[in-house]
N, C-alpha and C positions, 0 to 999 in steps of 0.2 A: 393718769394717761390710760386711754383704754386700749386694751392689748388684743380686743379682739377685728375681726376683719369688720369696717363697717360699709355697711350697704345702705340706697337710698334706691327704693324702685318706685320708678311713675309710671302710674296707669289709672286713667277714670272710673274704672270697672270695679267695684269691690270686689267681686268674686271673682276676678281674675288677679287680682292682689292676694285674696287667701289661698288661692291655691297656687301662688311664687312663691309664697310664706310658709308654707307648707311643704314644699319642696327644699327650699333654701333651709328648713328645722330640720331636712331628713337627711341634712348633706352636714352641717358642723353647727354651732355657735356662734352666731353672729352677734351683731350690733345694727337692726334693719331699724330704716324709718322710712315711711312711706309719702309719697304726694301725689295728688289727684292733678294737678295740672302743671302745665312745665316750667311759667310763671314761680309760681312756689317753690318747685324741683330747686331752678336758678337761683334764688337765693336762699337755699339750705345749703346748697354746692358754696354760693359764695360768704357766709355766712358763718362758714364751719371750716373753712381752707386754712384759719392760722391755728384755730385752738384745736377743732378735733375732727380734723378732715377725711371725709368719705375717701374709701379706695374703689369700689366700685358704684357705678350707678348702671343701673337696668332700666330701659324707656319704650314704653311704644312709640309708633309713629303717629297715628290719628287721637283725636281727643275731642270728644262730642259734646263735652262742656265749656267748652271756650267761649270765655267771656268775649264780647267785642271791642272791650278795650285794652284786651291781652297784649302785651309784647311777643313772648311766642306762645304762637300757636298751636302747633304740632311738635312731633319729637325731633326734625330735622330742624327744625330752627333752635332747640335747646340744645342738642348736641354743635351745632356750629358757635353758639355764643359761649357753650364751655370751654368749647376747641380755641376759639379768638380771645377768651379771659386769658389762658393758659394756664387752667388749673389741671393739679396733677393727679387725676382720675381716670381712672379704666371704664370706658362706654361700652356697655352692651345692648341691643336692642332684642327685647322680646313683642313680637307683633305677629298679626296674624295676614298679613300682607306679606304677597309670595308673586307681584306681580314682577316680573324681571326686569322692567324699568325702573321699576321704583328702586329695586333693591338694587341693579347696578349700581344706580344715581347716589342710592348711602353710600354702599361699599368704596366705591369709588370716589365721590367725593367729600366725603366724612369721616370717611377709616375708622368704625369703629370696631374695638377688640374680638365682638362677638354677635352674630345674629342667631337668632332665637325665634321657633315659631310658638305660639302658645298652645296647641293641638298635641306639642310632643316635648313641652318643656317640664320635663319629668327631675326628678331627683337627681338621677344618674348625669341627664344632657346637661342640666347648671352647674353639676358637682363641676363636669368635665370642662364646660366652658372659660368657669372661674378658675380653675388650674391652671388651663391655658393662660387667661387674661393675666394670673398676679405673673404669669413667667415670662410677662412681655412677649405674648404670641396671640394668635389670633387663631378664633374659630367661630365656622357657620356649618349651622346644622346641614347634614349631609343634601336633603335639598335643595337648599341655599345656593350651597358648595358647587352643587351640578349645575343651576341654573347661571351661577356666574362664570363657571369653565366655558360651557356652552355660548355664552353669550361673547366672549373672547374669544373664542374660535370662527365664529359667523364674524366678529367684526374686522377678526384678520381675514377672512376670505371675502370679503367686501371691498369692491373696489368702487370708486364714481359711477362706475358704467350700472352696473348691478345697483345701487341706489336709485338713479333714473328709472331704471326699467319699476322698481320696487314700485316707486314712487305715482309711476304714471301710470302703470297696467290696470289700477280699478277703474281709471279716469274713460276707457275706451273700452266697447262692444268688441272688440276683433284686434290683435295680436298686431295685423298688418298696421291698423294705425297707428302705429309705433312706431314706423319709420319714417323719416324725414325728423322723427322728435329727438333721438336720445344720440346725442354729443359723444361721440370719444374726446379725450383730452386736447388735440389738434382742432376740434374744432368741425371737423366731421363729421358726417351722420352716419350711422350705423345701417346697412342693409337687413332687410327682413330675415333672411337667412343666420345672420349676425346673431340678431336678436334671439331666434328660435333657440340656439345651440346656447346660449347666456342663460338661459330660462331653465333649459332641461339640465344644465351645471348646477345653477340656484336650486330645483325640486330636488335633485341630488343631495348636495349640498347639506340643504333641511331637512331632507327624508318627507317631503310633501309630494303627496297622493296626484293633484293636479294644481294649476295654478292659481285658482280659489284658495285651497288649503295652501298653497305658501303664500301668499300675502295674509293669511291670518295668525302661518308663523312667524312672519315677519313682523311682524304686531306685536304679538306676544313675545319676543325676543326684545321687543323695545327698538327693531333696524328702523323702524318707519312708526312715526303716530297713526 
Protein backbone atom coordinates (compact mmCIF):
# COMPACT_ATOMS: atom_id res chain seq x y z
CA UNK A 1 0.00 0.00 0.00
CA UNK A 2 1.53 3.37 -0.66
CA UNK A 3 1.33 5.71 2.23
CA UNK A 4 2.42 8.50 0.54
CA UNK A 5 -0.16 11.48 -0.88
CA UNK A 6 -0.56 10.59 -4.70
CA UNK A 7 -0.94 13.14 -7.21
CA UNK A 8 -1.52 13.10 -11.02
CA UNK A 9 -1.08 16.65 -12.83
CA UNK A 10 -2.04 17.29 -16.43
CA UNK A 11 -0.73 19.63 -18.43
CA UNK A 12 0.70 19.62 -22.31
CA UNK A 13 3.49 21.85 -21.40
CA UNK A 14 6.63 20.13 -20.23
CA UNK A 15 8.03 22.95 -18.53
CA UNK A 16 5.07 23.86 -17.01
CA UNK A 17 4.82 20.25 -15.50
CA UNK A 18 8.60 20.71 -14.11
CA UNK A 19 8.04 23.49 -12.55
CA UNK A 20 4.67 21.83 -10.46
CA UNK A 21 7.19 19.11 -9.94
CA UNK A 22 9.43 21.24 -8.52
CA UNK A 23 7.20 22.92 -6.46
CA UNK A 24 5.08 19.90 -5.30
CA UNK A 25 9.33 18.42 -4.10
CA UNK A 26 9.66 21.70 -2.16
CA UNK A 27 6.33 21.16 -0.37
CA UNK A 28 6.51 17.02 0.96
CA UNK A 29 6.98 13.52 -0.54
CA UNK A 30 4.69 12.50 -2.90
CA UNK A 31 3.81 9.77 -5.28
CA UNK A 32 3.30 12.28 -8.64
CA UNK A 33 2.49 10.92 -12.16
CA UNK A 34 1.98 12.91 -14.78
CA UNK A 35 -0.32 13.26 -18.24
CA UNK A 36 -0.16 15.40 -21.26
CA UNK A 37 -3.81 15.10 -22.15
CA UNK A 38 -6.97 14.63 -20.25
CA UNK A 39 -7.97 11.53 -22.37
CA UNK A 40 -4.97 9.62 -20.53
CA UNK A 41 -5.42 11.75 -17.17
CA UNK A 42 -9.05 9.77 -17.32
CA UNK A 43 -8.03 6.61 -17.46
CA UNK A 44 -5.04 6.72 -14.99
CA UNK A 45 -8.07 8.36 -12.63
CA UNK A 46 -10.06 5.27 -13.64
CA UNK A 47 -7.55 2.75 -13.81
CA UNK A 48 -5.97 3.17 -10.43
CA UNK A 49 -9.48 4.04 -8.22
CA UNK A 50 -9.56 0.15 -6.83
CA UNK A 51 -5.93 -0.71 -6.36
CA UNK A 52 -3.97 2.55 -5.69
CA UNK A 53 -6.01 5.56 -6.29
CA UNK A 54 -5.02 9.16 -6.74
CA UNK A 55 -6.04 11.65 -3.96
CA UNK A 56 -5.33 14.75 -5.79
CA UNK A 57 -5.27 15.59 -9.47
CA UNK A 58 -4.08 19.10 -10.62
CA UNK A 59 -5.46 20.12 -14.47
CA UNK A 60 -5.36 22.85 -16.79
CA UNK A 61 -8.09 24.13 -18.59
CA UNK A 62 -6.64 24.42 -22.43
CA UNK A 63 -4.64 21.73 -24.07
CA UNK A 64 -3.09 22.43 -27.70
CA UNK A 65 -2.49 18.91 -28.30
CA UNK A 66 -5.79 17.40 -28.73
CA UNK A 67 -6.11 14.94 -30.92
CA UNK A 68 -9.28 15.13 -32.93
CA UNK A 69 -10.56 12.10 -32.07
CA UNK A 70 -10.24 12.97 -28.20
CA UNK A 71 -13.11 12.45 -25.92
CA UNK A 72 -12.21 15.19 -23.72
CA UNK A 73 -10.74 17.94 -24.81
CA UNK A 74 -9.92 20.38 -22.37
CA UNK A 75 -9.81 20.21 -18.51
CA UNK A 76 -13.59 21.18 -18.11
CA UNK A 77 -14.69 18.21 -19.84
CA UNK A 78 -12.17 15.90 -17.65
CA UNK A 79 -13.02 17.20 -14.44
CA UNK A 80 -16.95 16.76 -15.20
CA UNK A 81 -16.53 13.09 -16.35
CA UNK A 82 -14.45 12.48 -12.98
CA UNK A 83 -17.15 14.41 -11.10
CA UNK A 84 -20.11 12.04 -13.25
CA UNK A 85 -17.64 8.69 -12.64
CA UNK A 86 -17.88 9.50 -8.98
CA UNK A 87 -14.36 8.85 -8.28
CA UNK A 88 -13.08 10.07 -4.99
CA UNK A 89 -10.52 12.60 -5.91
CA UNK A 90 -9.71 16.19 -4.82
CA UNK A 91 -9.66 18.68 -8.36
CA UNK A 92 -7.49 21.26 -8.39
CA UNK A 93 -7.08 23.40 -11.46
CA UNK A 94 -3.66 25.09 -12.17
CA UNK A 95 -4.23 27.32 -15.47
CA UNK A 96 -3.27 30.42 -16.62
CA UNK A 97 -6.73 31.64 -17.49
CA UNK A 98 -8.14 34.40 -15.27
CA UNK A 99 -10.83 35.35 -17.46
CA UNK A 100 -13.87 35.73 -15.03
CA UNK A 101 -16.31 33.91 -17.21
CA UNK A 102 -14.51 31.19 -17.61
CA UNK A 103 -13.45 30.82 -14.07
CA UNK A 104 -17.09 31.68 -12.80
CA UNK A 105 -18.32 28.79 -15.14
CA UNK A 106 -15.60 26.10 -13.29
CA UNK A 107 -16.17 27.38 -10.04
CA UNK A 108 -19.56 27.33 -10.26
CA UNK A 109 -20.37 24.64 -12.17
CA UNK A 110 -17.62 22.11 -11.49
CA UNK A 111 -16.63 22.93 -7.86
CA UNK A 112 -13.47 22.05 -7.88
CA UNK A 113 -11.32 22.05 -4.46
CA UNK A 114 -8.81 24.60 -5.80
CA UNK A 115 -7.85 27.22 -8.58
CA UNK A 116 -4.47 27.91 -9.23
CA UNK A 117 -2.77 30.35 -11.68
CA UNK A 118 0.55 29.09 -13.03
CA UNK A 119 2.40 32.95 -12.81
CA UNK A 120 2.20 32.32 -8.80
CA UNK A 121 1.89 28.77 -8.23
CA UNK A 122 4.89 28.70 -6.12
CA UNK A 123 5.78 26.12 -3.33
CA UNK A 124 4.12 28.00 -0.59
CA UNK A 125 0.45 28.48 -2.78
CA UNK A 126 0.31 24.33 -3.61
CA UNK A 127 1.73 23.53 -0.17
CA UNK A 128 -1.52 25.76 0.97
CA UNK A 129 -3.86 24.63 -1.58
CA UNK A 130 -3.34 20.89 -0.83
CA UNK A 131 -3.90 21.49 2.97
CA UNK A 132 -6.96 22.97 2.14
CA UNK A 133 -7.97 20.36 -0.46
CA UNK A 134 -7.07 16.95 1.92
CA UNK A 135 -9.25 18.93 4.67
CA UNK A 136 -12.25 19.05 2.52
CA UNK A 137 -12.21 22.78 1.93
CA UNK A 138 -11.49 24.83 -0.82
CA UNK A 139 -9.15 27.32 -2.13
CA UNK A 140 -8.52 29.98 -4.96
CA UNK A 141 -5.69 31.86 -5.31
CA UNK A 142 -6.35 35.44 -3.96
CA UNK A 143 -7.07 36.63 -7.42
CA UNK A 144 -9.36 34.09 -8.32
CA UNK A 145 -10.93 34.60 -5.00
CA UNK A 146 -11.71 38.45 -5.86
CA UNK A 147 -12.71 37.89 -9.21
CA UNK A 148 -15.43 35.61 -8.07
CA UNK A 149 -16.67 37.84 -5.03
CA UNK A 150 -16.92 40.52 -7.53
CA UNK A 151 -18.59 38.62 -9.97
CA UNK A 152 -21.47 37.68 -7.13
CA UNK A 153 -21.85 40.92 -6.05
CA UNK A 154 -22.51 42.59 -9.83
CA UNK A 155 -24.76 39.59 -10.35
CA UNK A 156 -26.87 40.23 -7.11
CA UNK A 157 -27.13 43.91 -8.16
CA UNK A 158 -28.42 42.91 -11.72
CA UNK A 159 -31.55 43.08 -12.25
CA UNK A 160 -33.66 42.33 -15.99
CA UNK A 161 -33.77 45.97 -16.51
CA UNK A 162 -29.87 46.53 -16.14
CA UNK A 163 -29.28 43.33 -18.42
CA UNK A 164 -31.37 45.02 -21.26
CA UNK A 165 -29.97 48.29 -21.01
CA UNK A 166 -26.28 46.14 -20.95
CA UNK A 167 -27.31 44.33 -23.55
CA UNK A 168 -28.58 47.01 -25.97
CA UNK A 169 -26.47 50.08 -25.27
CA UNK A 170 -23.40 49.09 -27.99
CA UNK A 171 -26.39 48.34 -30.50
CA UNK A 172 -27.30 52.34 -30.64
CA UNK A 173 -25.26 55.81 -31.46
CA UNK A 174 -27.34 57.90 -28.77
CA UNK A 175 -28.74 56.78 -25.18
CA UNK A 176 -32.20 58.20 -26.37
CA UNK A 177 -32.53 55.23 -28.48
CA UNK A 178 -33.23 53.31 -25.87
CA UNK A 179 -36.37 54.28 -25.21
CA UNK A 180 -39.43 52.64 -26.40
CA UNK A 181 -36.74 49.32 -26.26
CA UNK A 182 -36.03 48.28 -22.58
CA UNK A 183 -39.17 46.51 -20.89
CA UNK A 184 -39.85 46.71 -17.13
CA UNK A 185 -41.26 43.41 -15.90
CA UNK A 186 -45.13 44.74 -16.74
CA UNK A 187 -44.42 45.10 -19.77
CA UNK A 188 -43.60 48.61 -20.00
CA UNK A 189 -41.15 50.82 -21.55
CA UNK A 190 -38.87 52.50 -19.65
CA UNK A 191 -38.69 56.61 -20.21
CA UNK A 192 -35.33 58.23 -21.26
CA UNK A 193 -34.87 59.72 -17.97
CA UNK A 194 -35.42 56.14 -16.43
CA UNK A 195 -32.88 54.94 -18.28
CA UNK A 196 -30.21 57.73 -17.74
CA UNK A 197 -30.52 57.35 -13.67
CA UNK A 198 -30.11 53.01 -14.39
CA UNK A 199 -26.98 53.80 -16.27
CA UNK A 200 -25.23 56.30 -13.81
CA UNK A 201 -26.25 53.37 -10.80
CA UNK A 202 -24.58 50.61 -13.38
CA UNK A 203 -21.06 53.21 -13.78
CA UNK A 204 -21.45 53.43 -10.04
CA UNK A 205 -22.03 50.08 -9.39
CA UNK A 206 -18.72 49.11 -11.65
CA UNK A 207 -16.75 51.90 -10.83
CA UNK A 208 -16.72 52.64 -14.92
CA UNK A 209 -15.30 55.96 -16.13
CA UNK A 210 -18.12 56.33 -18.70
CA UNK A 211 -20.49 54.11 -20.50
CA UNK A 212 -17.82 52.60 -23.13
CA UNK A 213 -15.91 51.48 -20.08
CA UNK A 214 -18.81 49.83 -18.42
CA UNK A 215 -19.80 47.73 -21.09
CA UNK A 216 -16.36 46.46 -21.22
CA UNK A 217 -16.63 45.79 -17.55
CA UNK A 218 -19.42 44.16 -18.11
CA UNK A 219 -17.59 41.84 -20.38
CA UNK A 220 -15.05 41.20 -18.42
CA UNK A 221 -17.18 40.39 -15.48
CA UNK A 222 -18.69 37.73 -17.84
CA UNK A 223 -22.75 40.06 -17.29
CA UNK A 224 -22.91 40.08 -21.09
CA UNK A 225 -20.73 38.19 -24.09
Amino acid sequence: MNDKLRILVVDDHQLVVQGILSSLNEVGTFDIVTANTCDKAFELVKNNSKTNPFQILFTDLSFDNTASDAILDRGESLIKAINTANYNIKIGVITGHTETNRVYNVIHNLNPSAYLLKTKCDATEIGFAISKMMANDHYYTHEIHQKITRRKIVQIQMDEVALQILKELPKHAKISNLEGIIQKNDGSTLKLRSIETKLANLRLDLNAKNNMDLILKAKELGVID
